[in-house]
C-alpha positions in Angstrom: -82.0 -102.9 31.9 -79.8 -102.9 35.1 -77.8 -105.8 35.7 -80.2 -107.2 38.8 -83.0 -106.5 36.8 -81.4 -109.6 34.0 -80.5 -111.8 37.2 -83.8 -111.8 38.5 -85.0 -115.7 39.0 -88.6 -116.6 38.4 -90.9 -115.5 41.2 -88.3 -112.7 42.3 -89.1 -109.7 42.5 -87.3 -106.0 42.9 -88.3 -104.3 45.8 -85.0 -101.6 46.4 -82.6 -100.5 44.2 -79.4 -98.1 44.9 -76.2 -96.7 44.0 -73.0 -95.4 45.3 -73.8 -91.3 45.8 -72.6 -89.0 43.5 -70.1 -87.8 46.9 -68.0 -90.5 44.8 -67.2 -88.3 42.0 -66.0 -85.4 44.3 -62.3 -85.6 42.9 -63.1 -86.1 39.9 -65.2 -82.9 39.9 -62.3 -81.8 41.3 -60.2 -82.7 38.5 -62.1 -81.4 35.8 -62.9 -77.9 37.6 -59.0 -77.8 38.1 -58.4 -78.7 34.6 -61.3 -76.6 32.8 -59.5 -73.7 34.6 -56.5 -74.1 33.3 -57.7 -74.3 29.8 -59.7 -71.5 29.9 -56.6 -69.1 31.4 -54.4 -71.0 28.2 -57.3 -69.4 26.1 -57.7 -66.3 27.4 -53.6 -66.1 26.9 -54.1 -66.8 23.2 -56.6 -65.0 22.5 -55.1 -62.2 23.7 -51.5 -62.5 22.1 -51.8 -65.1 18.6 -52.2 -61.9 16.7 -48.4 -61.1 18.1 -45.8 -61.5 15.5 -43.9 -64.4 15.8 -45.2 -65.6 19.0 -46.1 -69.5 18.9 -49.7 -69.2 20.4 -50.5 -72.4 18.7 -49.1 -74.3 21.2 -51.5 -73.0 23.9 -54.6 -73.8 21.8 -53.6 -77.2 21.6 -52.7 -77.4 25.4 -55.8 -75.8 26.1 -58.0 -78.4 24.1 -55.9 -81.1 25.7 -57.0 -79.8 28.5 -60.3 -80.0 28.1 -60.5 -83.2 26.9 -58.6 -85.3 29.6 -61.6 -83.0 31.9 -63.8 -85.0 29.9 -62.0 -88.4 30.7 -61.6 -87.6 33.7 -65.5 -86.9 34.4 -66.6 -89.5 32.7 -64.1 -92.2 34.8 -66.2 -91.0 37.6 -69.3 -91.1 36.0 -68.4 -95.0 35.4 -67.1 -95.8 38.6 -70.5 -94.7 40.2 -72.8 -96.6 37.6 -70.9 -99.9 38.2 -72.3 -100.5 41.2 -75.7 -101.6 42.0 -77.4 -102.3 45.2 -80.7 -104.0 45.0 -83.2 -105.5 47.3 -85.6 -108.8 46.2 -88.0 -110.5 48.0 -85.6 -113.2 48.0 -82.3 -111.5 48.5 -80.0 -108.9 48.7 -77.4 -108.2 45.2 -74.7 -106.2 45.2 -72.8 -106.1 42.0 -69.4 -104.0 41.6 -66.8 -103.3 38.6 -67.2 -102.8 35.0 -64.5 -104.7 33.3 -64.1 -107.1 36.4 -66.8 -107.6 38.1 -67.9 -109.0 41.9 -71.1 -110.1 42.3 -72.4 -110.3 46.0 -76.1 -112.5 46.9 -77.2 -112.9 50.1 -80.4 -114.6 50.6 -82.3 -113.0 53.3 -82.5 -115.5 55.3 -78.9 -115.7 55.8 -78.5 -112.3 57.0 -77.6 -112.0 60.4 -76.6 -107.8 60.6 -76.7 -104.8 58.4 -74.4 -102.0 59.9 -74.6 -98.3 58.6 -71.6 -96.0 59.3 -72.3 -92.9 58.3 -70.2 -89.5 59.0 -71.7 -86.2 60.0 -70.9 -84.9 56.3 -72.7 -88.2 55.0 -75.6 -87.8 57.3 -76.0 -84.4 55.7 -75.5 -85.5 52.1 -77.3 -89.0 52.2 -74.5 -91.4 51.9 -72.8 -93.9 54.4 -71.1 -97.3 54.3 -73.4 -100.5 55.0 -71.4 -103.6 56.3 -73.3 -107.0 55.9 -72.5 -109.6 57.3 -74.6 -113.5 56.8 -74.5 -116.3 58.9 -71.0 -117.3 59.7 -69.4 -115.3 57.0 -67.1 -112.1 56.9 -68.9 -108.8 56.6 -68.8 -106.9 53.3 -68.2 -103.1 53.3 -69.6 -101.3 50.7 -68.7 -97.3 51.0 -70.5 -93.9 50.3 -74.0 -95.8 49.4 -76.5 -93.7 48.8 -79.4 -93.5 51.6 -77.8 -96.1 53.4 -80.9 -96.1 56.3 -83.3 -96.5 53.4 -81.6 -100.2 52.3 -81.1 -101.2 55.8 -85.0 -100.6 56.6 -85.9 -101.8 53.2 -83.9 -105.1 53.8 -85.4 -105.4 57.2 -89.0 -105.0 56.2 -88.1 -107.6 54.0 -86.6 -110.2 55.9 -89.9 -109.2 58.2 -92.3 -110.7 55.7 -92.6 -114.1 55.5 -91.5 -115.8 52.9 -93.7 -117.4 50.0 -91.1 -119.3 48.2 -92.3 -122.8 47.0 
């Protein structure tokens, strides 16, 4: 169960969910390709010289399984940097919650909401992420980057704030 799914208050209901786009993970995919190259070349080196007489090919096995194992921390940093963050839509409001360890909770209820801005860059438009600014009534605006299907929550949150409300 999500984290806006347990916040929910009685007579809420979820209408939109998202997430930051897996475009967030790009270095870290980065990273690990990077890395789990290297550890394969360290392999294919000792493989082909620890029969060698007194050659310390050890060494290059370990390296090699270091290797792939910060690949793994690395993935799996990015794999957690991109689940922390939820994006959801009620029929009340809009939550935003960010961070693992520390976390920032946004809620705007949607009658507060004066704007929702979408930036999105020509590589985003082709990939399906973009940042959404909102901003409520009399407040600053809060960026939240490389969202995926940013046009999607904005119309979501629209259509919402479009029906009238039915709270008691």
């Amino acid at each position: 169960m999500s984290f806006v799914e347990r916040h929910l208050i009685t007579g809420e209901t979820l209408q939109y969910q998202t997430r930051l786009h897996w475009i967030v993970m790009f270095h870290h995919m980065i990273g690990v390709l990077l890395l789990d190259l290297a550890a394969v070349g360290l392999l294919v080196v000792y493989f082909r010289t620890h029969n060698n007489p007194g050659y310390p090919g050890s060494i290059l096995l370990w390296i090699a399984i270091g290797a792939f194992v910060v690949s793994a921390i690395v993935f799996a940093i990015g794999a957690l940097r991109r689940n922390a963050t939820e994006m959801a839509l009620t029929n009340r409001r809009v939550i935003v919650k960010t961070g693992l360890a520390t976390r920032r909770t946004l809620e705007l209820v949607l009658s507060r909401i004066e704007s929702i801005v979408v930036e999105e860059s020509t590589l985003g438009r082709m990939l399906g992420y973009g940042t959404v600014i909102i901003r409520g009534t009399g407040g600053t605006p809060e960026i939240f980057e490389k969202i995926a299907h940013p046009l999607e929550f904005r119309e979501q949150v629209q259509s919402q704030i479009a029906v009238p409300s039915k709270q008691p």
